[in-house]
N, C-alpha and C positions, 0 to 999 in steps of 0.2 A: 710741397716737399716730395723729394723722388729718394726713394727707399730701394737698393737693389743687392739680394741678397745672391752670395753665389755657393751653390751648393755643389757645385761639381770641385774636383781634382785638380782642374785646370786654371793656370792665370788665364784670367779674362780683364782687360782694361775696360774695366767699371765706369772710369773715367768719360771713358768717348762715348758710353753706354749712356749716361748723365748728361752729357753736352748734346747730344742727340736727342732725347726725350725734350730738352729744353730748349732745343730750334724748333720742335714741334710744337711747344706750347706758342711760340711765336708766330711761326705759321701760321697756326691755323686759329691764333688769337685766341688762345684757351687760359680764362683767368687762375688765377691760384689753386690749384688741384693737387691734392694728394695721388702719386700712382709708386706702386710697387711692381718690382719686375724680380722674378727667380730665376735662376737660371739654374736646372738641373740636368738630371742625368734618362738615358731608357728608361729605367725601371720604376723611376717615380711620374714621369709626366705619363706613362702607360698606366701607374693606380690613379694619377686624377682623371684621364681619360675616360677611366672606367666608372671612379665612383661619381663622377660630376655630370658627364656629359653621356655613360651606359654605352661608351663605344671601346671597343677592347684594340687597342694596339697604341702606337707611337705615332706622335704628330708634331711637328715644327714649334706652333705656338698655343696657347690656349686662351684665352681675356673671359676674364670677370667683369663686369663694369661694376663701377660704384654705385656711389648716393650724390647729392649735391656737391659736396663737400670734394669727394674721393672719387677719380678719374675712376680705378679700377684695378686690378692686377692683371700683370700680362706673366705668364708660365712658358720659357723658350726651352727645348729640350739640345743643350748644345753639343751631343753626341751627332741629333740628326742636325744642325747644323752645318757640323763636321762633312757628313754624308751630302749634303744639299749644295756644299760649298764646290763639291770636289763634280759631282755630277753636271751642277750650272755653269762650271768654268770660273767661280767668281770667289773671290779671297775669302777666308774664314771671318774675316772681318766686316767685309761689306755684306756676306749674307747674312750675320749677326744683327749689323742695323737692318737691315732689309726685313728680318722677316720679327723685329722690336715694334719699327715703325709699321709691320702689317698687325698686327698685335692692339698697336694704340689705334688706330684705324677702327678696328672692330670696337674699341672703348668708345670712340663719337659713333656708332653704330652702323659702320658700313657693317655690309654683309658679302658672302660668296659663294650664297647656295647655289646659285646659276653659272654658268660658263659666261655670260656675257660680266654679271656680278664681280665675278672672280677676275676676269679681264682688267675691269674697270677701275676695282681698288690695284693690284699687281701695277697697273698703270700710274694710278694718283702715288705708291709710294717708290716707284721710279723717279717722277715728278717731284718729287718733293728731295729725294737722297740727291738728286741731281741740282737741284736749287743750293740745297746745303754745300755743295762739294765749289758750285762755283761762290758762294759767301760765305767763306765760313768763317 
């Protein structure tokens, strides 16, 4: 079950948000998982950053992973979105799935403490939004 709640201001098509989490499940061959995706504003993914992770400021996405059962939750902050989209050259849309699917990424537990780390998933969810775009 994909659960995606939006807490901002803004229309966001939830839609393409859902159709994308569920080419991932395909993908990458992920059985029946519960995952939850919020989309909020600055000022709340800046209090989960703080009380969750004890880092003070605003960041793109945040993932929780689950249990068995429950992939995880992924926290996209779509102000910096906005900011991200306009900086990369790249639609508010595609950076939206871009940085969902870096999000569930970190749920199967890649990681990106390293610059090559960081590289390397940046790359599998190119690879992947790109596989999507030509099957969809």
């Amino acid at each position: 079950m994909v659960n995606i709640t939006n807490k901002t201001p803004y229309q966001i098509d939830t839609q393409a948000l859902e159709q994308t989490i569920f080419s991932f499940f395909q993908y990458y061959n992920i059985p029946d998982k519960n995952v939850s995706v919020a989309l909020v504003d600055d000022k709340e993914i800046r209090r989960v950053n703080k009380e969750f992770l004890h880092r003070d400021g605003v960041t793109d996405v945040i993932a929780f992973p689950g249990s068995k059962k429950d992939l995880g939750e992924v926290i996209i902050d779509y102000d910096q979105i906005e900011r991200q989209a306009e900086e990369y050259g790249n639609s508010v849309d595609y950076e939206l799935k871009f940085v969902l699917v870096h999000g569930l990424l970190h749920l199967l537990g890649w990681e990106d403490y390293t610059p090559e780390d960081k590289e390397e998933m940046l790359e599998e969810g190119e690879r992947f939004l790109n596989f999507v775009n030509r099957n969809p």
